[in-house]
C-alpha positions as CSV (number, residue, x, y, z in Angstrom):
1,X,21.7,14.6,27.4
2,X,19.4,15.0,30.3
3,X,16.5,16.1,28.8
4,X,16.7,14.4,26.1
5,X,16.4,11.5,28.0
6,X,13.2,13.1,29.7
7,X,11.9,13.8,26.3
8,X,12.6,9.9,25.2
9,X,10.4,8.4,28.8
10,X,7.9,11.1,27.9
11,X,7.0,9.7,24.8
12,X,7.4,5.9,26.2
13,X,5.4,6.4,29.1
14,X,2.2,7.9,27.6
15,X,0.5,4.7,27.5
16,X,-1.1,2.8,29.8
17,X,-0.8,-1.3,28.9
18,X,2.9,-2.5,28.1
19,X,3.8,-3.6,24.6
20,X,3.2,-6.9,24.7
21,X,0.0,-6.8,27.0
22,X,-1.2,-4.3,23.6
23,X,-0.1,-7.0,20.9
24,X,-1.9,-9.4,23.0
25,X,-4.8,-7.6,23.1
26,X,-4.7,-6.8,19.5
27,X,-3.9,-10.5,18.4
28,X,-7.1,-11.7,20.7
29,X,-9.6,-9.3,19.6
30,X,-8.2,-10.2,15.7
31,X,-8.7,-14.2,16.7
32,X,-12.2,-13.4,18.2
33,X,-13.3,-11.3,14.9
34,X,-12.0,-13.6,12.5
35,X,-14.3,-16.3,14.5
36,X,-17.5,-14.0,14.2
37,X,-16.7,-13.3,10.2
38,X,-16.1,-16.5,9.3
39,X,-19.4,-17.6,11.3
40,X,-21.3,-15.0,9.4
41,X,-19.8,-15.5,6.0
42,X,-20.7,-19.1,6.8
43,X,-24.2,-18.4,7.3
44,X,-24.5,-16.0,4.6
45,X,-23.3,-18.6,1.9
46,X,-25.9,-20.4,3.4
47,X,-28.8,-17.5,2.9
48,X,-27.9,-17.0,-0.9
49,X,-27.1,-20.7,-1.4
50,X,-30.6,-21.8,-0.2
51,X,-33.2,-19.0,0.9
52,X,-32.7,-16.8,-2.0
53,X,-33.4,-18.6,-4.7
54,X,-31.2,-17.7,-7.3
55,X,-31.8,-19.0,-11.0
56,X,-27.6,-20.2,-10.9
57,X,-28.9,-22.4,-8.3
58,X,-30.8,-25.4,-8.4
59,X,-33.0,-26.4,-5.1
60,X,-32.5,-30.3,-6.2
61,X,-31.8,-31.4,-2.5
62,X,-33.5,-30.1,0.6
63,X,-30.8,-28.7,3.2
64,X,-30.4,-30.0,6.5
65,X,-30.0,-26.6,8.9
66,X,-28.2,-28.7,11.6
67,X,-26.1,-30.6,9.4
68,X,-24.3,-26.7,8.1
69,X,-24.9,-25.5,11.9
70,X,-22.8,-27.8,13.1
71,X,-20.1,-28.2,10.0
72,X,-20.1,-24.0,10.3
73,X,-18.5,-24.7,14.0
74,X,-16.4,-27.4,12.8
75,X,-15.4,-24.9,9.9
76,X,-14.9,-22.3,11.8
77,X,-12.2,-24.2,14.0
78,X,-10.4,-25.5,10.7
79,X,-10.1,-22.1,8.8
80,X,-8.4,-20.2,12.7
81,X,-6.2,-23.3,12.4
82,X,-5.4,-22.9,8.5
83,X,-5.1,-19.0,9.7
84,X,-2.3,-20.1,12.4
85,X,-0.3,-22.4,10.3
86,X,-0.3,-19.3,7.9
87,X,1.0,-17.0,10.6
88,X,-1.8,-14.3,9.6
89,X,-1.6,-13.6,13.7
90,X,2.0,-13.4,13.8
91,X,2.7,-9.4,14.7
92,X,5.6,-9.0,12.0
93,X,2.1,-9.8,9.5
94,X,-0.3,-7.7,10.8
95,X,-1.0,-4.3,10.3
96,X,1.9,-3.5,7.6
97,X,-0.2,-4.1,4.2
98,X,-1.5,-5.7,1.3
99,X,0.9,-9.1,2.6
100,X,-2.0,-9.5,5.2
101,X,-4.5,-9.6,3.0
102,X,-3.1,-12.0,0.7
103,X,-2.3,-14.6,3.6
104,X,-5.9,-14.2,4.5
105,X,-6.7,-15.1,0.8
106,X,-4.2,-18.2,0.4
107,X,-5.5,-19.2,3.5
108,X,-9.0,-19.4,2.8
109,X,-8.1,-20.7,-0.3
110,X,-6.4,-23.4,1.2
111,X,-9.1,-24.4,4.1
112,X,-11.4,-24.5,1.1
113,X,-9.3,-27.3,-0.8
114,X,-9.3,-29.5,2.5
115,X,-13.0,-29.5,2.8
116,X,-12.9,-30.5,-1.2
117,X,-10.5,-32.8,-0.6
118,X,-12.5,-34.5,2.4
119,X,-15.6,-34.9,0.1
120,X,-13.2,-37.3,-2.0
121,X,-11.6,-39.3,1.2
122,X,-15.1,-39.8,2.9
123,X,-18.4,-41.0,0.3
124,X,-20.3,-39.9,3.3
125,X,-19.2,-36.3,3.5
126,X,-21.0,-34.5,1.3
127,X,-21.9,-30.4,0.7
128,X,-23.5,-28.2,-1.4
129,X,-20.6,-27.0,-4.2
130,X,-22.3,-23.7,-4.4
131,X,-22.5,-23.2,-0.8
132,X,-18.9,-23.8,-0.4
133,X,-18.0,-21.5,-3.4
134,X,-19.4,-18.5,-1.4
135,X,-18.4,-19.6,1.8
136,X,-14.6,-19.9,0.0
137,X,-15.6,-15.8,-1.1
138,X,-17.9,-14.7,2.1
139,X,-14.3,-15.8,4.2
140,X,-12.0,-13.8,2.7
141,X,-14.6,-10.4,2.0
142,X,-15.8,-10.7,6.0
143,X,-12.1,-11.8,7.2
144,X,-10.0,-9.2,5.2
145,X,-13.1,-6.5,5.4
146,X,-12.9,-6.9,10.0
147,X,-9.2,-6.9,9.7
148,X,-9.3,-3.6,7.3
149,X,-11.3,-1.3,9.7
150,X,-9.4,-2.8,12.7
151,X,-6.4,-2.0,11.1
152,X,-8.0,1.5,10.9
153,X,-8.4,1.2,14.4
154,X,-5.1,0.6,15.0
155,X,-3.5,3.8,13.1
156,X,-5.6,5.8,14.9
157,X,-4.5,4.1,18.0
158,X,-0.7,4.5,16.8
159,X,-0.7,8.2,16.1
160,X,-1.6,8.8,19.7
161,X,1.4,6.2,21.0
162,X,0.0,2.9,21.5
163,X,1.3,-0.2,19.6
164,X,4.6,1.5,18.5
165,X,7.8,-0.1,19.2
166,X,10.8,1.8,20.3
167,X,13.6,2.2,17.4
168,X,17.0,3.7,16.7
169,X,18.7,4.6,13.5
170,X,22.1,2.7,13.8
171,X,24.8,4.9,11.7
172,X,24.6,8.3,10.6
173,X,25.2,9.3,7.2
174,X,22.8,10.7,4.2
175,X,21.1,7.2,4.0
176,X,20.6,7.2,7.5
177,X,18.9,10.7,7.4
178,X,17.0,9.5,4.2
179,X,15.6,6.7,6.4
180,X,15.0,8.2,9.0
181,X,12.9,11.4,7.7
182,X,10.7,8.7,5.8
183,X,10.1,6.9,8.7
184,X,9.4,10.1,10.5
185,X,6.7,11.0,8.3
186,X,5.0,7.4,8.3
187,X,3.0,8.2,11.5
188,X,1.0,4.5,11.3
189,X,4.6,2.7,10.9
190,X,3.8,1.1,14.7
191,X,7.9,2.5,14.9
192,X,9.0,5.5,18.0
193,X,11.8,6.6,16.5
194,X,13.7,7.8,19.4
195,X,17.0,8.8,17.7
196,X,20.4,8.2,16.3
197,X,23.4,6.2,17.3
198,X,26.6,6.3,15.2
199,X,30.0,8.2,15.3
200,X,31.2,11.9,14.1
201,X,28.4,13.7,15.3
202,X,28.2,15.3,18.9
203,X,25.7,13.6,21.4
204,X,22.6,15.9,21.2
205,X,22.8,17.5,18.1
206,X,19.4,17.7,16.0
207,X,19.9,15.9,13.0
208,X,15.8,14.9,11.5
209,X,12.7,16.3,13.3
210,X,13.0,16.1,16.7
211,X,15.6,13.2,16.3
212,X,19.0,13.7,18.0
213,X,22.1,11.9,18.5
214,X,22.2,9.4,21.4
215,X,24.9,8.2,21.3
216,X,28.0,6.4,19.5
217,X,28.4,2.5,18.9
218,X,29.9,1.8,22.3
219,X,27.0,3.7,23.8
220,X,24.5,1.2,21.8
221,X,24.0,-1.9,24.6
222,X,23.3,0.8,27.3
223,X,20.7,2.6,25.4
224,X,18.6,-0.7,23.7
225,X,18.4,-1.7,28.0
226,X,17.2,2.1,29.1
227,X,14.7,2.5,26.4
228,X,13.4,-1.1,25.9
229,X,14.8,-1.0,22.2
230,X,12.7,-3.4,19.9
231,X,14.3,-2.2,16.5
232,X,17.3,-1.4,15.1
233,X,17.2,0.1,11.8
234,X,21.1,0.5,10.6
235,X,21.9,2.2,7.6
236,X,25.0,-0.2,6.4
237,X,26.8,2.6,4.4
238,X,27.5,4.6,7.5
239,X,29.1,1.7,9.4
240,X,32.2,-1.1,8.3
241,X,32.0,-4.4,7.8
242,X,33.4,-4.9,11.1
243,X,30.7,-2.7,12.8
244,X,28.2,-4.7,11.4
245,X,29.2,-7.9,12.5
246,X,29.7,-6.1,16.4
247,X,25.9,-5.1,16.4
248,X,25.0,-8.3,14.5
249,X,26.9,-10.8,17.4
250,X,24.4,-9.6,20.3
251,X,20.8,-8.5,18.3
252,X,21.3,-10.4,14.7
253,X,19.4,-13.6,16.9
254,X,18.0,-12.0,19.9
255,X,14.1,-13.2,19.8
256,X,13.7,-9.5,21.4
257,X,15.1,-7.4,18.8
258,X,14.2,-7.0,15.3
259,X,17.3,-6.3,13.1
260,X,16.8,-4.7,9.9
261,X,19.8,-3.7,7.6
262,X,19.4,-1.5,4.7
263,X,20.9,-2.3,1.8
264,X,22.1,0.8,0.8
265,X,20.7,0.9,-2.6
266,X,16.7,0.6,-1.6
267,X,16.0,4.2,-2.5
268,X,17.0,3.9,-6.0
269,X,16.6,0.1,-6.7
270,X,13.0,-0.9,-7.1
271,X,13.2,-3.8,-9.5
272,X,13.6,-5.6,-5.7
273,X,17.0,-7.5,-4.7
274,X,17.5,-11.0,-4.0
275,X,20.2,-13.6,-1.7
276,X,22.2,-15.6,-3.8
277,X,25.2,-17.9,-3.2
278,X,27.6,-18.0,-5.5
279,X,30.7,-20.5,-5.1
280,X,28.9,-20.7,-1.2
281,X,29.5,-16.7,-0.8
282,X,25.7,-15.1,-0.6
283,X,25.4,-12.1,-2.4
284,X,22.9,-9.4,-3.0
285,X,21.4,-9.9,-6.7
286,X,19.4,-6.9,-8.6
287,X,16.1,-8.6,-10.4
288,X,16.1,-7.6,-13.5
289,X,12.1,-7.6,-13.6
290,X,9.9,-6.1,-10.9
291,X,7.2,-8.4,-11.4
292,X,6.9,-11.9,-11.8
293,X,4.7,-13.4,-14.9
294,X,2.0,-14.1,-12.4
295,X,1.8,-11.1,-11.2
296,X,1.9,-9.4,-14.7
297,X,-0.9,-11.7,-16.1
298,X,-3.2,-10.6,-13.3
299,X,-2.6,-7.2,-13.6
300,X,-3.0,-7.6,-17.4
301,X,-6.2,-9.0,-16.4
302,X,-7.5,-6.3,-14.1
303,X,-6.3,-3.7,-16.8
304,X,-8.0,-4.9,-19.9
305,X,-11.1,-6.2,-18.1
306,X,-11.4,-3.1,-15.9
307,X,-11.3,-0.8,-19.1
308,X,-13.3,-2.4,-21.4
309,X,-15.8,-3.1,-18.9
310,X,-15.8,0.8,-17.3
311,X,-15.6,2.1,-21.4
312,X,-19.1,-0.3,-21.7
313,X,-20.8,1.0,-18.6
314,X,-19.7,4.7,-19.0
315,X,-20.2,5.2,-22.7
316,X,-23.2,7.3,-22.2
317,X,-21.5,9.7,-19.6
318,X,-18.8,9.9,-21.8
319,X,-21.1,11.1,-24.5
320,X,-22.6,13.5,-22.3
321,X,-19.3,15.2,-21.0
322,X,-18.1,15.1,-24.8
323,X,-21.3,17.0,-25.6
324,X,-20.8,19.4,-22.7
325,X,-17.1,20.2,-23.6
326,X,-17.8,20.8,-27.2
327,X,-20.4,23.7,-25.8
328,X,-18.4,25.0,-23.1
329,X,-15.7,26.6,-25.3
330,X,-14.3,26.3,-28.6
331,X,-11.7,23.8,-29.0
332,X,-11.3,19.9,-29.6
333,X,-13.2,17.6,-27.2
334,X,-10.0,15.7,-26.4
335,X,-6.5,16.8,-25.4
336,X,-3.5,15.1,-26.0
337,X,-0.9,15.0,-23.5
338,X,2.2,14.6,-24.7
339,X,3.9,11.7,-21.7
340,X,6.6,9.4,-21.1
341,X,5.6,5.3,-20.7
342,X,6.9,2.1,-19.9
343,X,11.4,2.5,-20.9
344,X,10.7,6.2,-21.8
345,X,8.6,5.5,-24.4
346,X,6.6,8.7,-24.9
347,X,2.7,8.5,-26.0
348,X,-0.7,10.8,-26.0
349,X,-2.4,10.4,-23.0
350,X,-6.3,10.8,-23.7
351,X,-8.2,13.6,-21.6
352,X,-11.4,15.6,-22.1
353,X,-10.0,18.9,-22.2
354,X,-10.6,21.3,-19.7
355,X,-9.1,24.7,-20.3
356,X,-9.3,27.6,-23.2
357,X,-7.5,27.2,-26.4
358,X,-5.6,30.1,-25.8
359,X,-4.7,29.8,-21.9
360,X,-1.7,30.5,-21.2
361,X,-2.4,33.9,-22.3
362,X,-4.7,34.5,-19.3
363,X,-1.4,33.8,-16.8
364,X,0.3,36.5,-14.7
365,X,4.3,35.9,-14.5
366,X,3.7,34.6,-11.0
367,X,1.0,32.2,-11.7
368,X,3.5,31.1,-14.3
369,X,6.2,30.6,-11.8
370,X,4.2,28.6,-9.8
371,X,3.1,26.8,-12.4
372,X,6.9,26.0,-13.8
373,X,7.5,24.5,-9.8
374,X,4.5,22.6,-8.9
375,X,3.3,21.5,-12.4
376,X,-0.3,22.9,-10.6
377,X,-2.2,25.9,-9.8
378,X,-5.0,26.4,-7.7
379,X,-7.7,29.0,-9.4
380,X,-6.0,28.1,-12.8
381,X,-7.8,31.0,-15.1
382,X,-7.1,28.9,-17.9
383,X,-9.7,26.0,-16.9
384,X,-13.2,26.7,-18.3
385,X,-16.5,26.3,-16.4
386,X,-16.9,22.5,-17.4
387,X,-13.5,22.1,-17.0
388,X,-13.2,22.7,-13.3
389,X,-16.0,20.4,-12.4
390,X,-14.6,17.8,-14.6
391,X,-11.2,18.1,-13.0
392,X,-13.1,18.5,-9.6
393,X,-14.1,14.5,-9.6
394,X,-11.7,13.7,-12.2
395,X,-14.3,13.2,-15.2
396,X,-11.4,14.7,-17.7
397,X,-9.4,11.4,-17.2
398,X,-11.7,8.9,-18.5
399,X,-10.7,9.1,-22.2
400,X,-7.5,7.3,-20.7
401,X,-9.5,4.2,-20.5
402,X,-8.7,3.7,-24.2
403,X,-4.8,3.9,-22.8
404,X,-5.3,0.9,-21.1
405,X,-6.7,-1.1,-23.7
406,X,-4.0,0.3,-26.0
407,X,-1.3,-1.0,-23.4
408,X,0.7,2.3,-22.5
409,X,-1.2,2.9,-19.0
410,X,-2.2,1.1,-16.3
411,X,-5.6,1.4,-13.8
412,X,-3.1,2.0,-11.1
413,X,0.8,3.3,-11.7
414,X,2.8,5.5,-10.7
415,X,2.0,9.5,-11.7
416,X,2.7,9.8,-15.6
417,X,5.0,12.6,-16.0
418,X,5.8,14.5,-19.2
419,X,9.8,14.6,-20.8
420,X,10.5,17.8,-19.5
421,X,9.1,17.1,-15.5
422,X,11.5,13.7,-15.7
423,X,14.6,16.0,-15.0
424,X,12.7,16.4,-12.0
425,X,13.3,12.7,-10.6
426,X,17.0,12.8,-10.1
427,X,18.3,9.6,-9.9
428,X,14.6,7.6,-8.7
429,X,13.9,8.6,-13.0
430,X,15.4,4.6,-13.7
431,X,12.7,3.2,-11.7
432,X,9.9,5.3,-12.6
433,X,10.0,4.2,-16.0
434,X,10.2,0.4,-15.5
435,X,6.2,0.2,-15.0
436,X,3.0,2.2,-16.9
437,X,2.0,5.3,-15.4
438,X,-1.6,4.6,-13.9
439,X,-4.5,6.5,-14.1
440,X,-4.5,6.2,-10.4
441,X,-2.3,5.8,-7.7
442,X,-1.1,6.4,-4.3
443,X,-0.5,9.6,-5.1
444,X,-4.4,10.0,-6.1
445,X,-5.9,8.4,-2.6
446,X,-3.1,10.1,-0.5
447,X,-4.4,13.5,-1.1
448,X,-4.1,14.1,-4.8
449,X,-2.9,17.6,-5.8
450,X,-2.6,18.6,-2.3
451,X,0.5,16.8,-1.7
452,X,3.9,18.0,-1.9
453,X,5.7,17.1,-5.0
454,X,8.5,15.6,-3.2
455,X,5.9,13.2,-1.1
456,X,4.6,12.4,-4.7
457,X,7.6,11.1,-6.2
458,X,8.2,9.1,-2.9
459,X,4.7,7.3,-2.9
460,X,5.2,6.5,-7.0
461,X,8.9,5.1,-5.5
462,X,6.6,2.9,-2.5
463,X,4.2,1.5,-5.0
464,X,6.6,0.6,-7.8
465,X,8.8,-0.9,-4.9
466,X,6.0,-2.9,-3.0
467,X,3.7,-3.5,-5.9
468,X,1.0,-6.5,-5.0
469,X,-2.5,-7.0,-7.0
470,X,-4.1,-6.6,-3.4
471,X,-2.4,-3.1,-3.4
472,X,-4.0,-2.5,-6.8
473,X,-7.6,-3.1,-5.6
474,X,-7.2,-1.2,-2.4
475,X,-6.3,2.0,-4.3
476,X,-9.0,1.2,-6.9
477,X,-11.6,1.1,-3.9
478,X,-10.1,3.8,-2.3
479,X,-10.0,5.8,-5.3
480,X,-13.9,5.6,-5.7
481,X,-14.4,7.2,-2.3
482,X,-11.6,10.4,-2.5
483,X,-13.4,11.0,-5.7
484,X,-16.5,11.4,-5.1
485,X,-15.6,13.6,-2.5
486,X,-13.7,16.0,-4.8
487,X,-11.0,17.2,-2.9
488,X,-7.3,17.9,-3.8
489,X,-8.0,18.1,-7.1
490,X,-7.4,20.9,-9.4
């Protein structure tokens, strides 16, 4: 036990600010850049408003410069109070994901319908509607774009051991293992996984990693005081009912400790789980949808408008790389891929095609093999010339475009996988199925065919699980960038 308690103050000591002096830091420096954005997106609704020129806007009234100088500082106050009351500087908010972004965005919205609403109290008050249009856009694209590359900033800052929290797996079992190897390999989760504590394993013995056992229950008090324990992660299928109410007494309302319980079915349940009370007895209910009907309207939205208006823009390069297929090697221009959709429902995916008619005859048995395992194969002889460069920036997926508009795929989705490869999910196949495949993904802007297959099927699991629009348009932005780089794709 000795040195594994050496190993544990090793990896807590190797920073130099405590905890909290670090979230304080972090939470100031966010409060002082939110306060420089919102001054600048302030001034640059201001610029296109009035200096431009624009023919949407009409010059009918001269602006006043000190009049929007000084209603930019009183601004600026209201929207970091609007902020607060939001609790976008509240730690459990920051730095986890899209949930940021959108509090920024309701927010802003928000802060924007108090200054309308102050135009219609008081005669007197009175602003430029287009101004305040941008400024209600130039907040939330200067807010959200500070807090994206300090959030950046902050990854970078957790992988070498600042702002992580010290954390224990409570219960060992295979959900507990399962939790604890995801949480592992999450090296931004702001979490120091120091180890596990839970009965019918000897103290010491390597279970995930470099994870050992601590400890058992009893053991649990004296190791959340030696190691400053901030989280408790328990895996509820490894422990009784009365276990759980003995570790929920002393940490279920400690302001110090954050309690999270699984619920022993988030693996395989996606759809997302609510708290109901039934004849005053709370119990755990499945949803039967994943999305609400908001959030399926504006992902209709972003679907059918994103296709038809990338099939208008790109029609001539589609033309080109139709053209340049045709000549590359005989064979039809498109290729069908044969794909399961939304319930199992299987349809034709669209793609230019990109290998020889006859390819598989150009395999050896172990390029085969490999084939069979991974479902891809670096120096694939059967691609042609055009084909590799298509694949390269992943040219030979436009044609799925006309997917979307035809309602069997999504811009972003989960990784469509034919019949046979569905075998392949094990028991995560329910969820997979209960959204459209996209034509990007997590999968695509997390290293595309570089990953594992198993780290595949887990980020399709995450995005089907923690599905937001605002995660849609990250990966859509991001997915511009890792393309035009080219790499991991193949």
């Amino acid at each position: 036990m000795t040195h594994l308690t050496a190993e544990i103050k090793l990896r807590r000591n190797a920073k130099a600010l405590s905890l909290q002096a670090q979230r304080r830091l972090c939470i100031s420096v966010l409060a002082l850049s939110d306060a420089l954005m919102l001054a600048l997106a302030f001034g640059l609704a201001y610029r296109v408003r009035f200096n431009l020129e624009l023919p949407i806007f009409r010059l009918e009234v001269e602006p006043s410069p000190p009049f929007y100088g000084r209603l930019t500082l009183i601004l600026v106050a209201l929207w970091l109070l609007v902020f607060h009351l939001f609790r976008v500087y509240d730690w459990e908010n920051l730095l986890g994901g899209t949930q940021e972004y959108a509090l920024v965005a309701n927010a802003c919205t928000l802060a924007t319908v108090l200054v309308i609403a102050t135009g219609f109290i008081w005669p007197d008050f009175v602003v430029a509607r287009g101004w305040l249009l941008l400024a209600w856009v130039f907040t939330f694209l200067c807010a959200g774009g500070a807090r994206f590359w300090l959030r950046r900033l902050i990854y970078g800052l957790r992988r070498r051991g600042y702002f992580v929290v010290p954390a224990l797996i409570v219960g060992i079992n295979g959900e507990a293992l399962a939790l604890a190897k995801q949480l592992a390999s999450w090296d931004t989760s702001g979490l120091n996984l120091l180890g596990f504590v839970g009965a019918g394993v000897p103290v010491g013995q390597r279970l995930v990693s470099n994870l050992h056992v601590l400890g058992d229950l009893d053991a649990l008090p004296d190791l959340v005081a030696r190691y400053d324990v901030e989280e408790l992660i328990v895996a509820t299928s490894a422990l009784t009912a009365e276990q759980l109410l003995d570790i929920f007494r002393p940490y279920g309302t400690d302001g110090r400790i954050n309690l999270r319980l699984s619920s022993g079915l988030y693996e395989i349940i996606t759809t997302g789980l609510s708290v109901n009370s039934l004849g005053y007895v709370p119990l755990i209910t499945v949803n039967k949808l994943r999305l609400s009907r908001f959030e399926v309207f504006m992902k209709g939205c972003l679907d059918y408008g994103g296709a038809a208006f990338g099939l208008l823009l790109l029609s001539p390069l589609l033309a080109v790389i139709a053209l340049a297929v045709k000549l590359g090697s005989p064979g039809p221009i498109i290729y069908r891929r044969r794909v399961l959709g939304r319930g199992g429902v299987p349809f034709d995916a669209f793609k230019f095609r990109t290998m020889y008619v006859n390819g598989d005859d150009l395999l050896t048995s172990e390029q085969w093999a490999n084939l069979q395992a991974y479902h891809k194969l670096k120096g694939d002889p059967r691609v042609t010339r055009v084909g590799r460069f298509l694949r390269k920036y992943s040219l030979d997926e436009l044609p799925q475009l006309f997917n979307v508009l035809r309602g069997q795929m999504s811009l972003t989705g989960p990784r469509m996988i034919t019949p046979a490869e569905k075998e392949k999910y094990g028991k995560w196949d329910m969820n997979l199925l209960t959204v459209k495949p996209g034509m990007s993904g997590l999968w695509v802007v997390s290293g595309r065919s570089d990953i594992p297959y198993e780290e595949r099927v887990r980020l399709d699991m995450h995005y089907i699980r923690n599905y937001t629009i605002w995660l849609d348009l990250q990966i859509l932005m991001r997915t511009f960038v890792v393309v035009l780089k080219g790499k991991g794709a193949y």
